[in-house]
C-alpha positions as CSV (number, residue, x, y, z in Angstrom):
1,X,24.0,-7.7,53.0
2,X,23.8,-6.7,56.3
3,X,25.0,-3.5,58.1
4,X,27.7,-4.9,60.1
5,X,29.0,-7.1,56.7
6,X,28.8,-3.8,55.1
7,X,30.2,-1.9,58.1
8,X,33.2,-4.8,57.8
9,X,33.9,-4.2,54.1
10,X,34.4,-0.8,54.6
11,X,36.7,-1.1,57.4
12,X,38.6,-3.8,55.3
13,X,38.6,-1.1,52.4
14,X,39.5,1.5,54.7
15,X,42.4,-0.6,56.0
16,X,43.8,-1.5,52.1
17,X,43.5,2.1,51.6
18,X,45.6,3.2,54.8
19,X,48.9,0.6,53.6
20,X,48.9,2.3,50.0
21,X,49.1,6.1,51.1
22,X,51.6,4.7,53.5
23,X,53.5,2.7,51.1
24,X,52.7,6.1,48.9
25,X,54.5,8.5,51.4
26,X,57.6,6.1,51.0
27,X,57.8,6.1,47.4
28,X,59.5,9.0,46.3
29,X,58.5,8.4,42.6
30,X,54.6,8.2,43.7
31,X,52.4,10.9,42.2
32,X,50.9,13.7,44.6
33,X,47.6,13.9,42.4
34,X,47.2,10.0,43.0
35,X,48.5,10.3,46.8
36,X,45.9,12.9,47.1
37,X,43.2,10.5,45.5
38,X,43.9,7.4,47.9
39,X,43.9,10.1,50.9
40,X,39.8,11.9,49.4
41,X,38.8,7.9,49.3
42,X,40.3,6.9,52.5
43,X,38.2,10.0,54.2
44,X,34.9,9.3,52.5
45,X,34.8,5.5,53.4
46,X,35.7,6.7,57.0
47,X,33.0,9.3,57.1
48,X,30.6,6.6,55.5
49,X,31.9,3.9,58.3
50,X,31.0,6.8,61.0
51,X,28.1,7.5,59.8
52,X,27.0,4.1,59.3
53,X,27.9,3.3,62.8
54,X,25.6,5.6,64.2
């Protein structure tokens, strides 16, 4: 796989992950522990995207 495939995926992940905390946030019967999972995972693939990147 190259960088920029992998670079791809994790934007595409990071994406997914961005529409479930949102659909999260407007779901009053959504968990905080699980809110607060999808928002650690969301900032590691963005901190492994930057890092990646340069």
């Amino acid at each position: 796989m190259s960088l920029s495939s992998h670079l791809q995926e994790l934007r595409k992940k990071h994406e997914h992950l961005s529409m479930e905390v949102e659909e999260a946030q407007r779901s009053p019967a959504f968990d905080d522990l699980q809110l607060t999972a999808l928002k650690k995972q969301k900032l590691k693939l963005k901190e492994e995207i930057e890092r990646l990147s340069h």
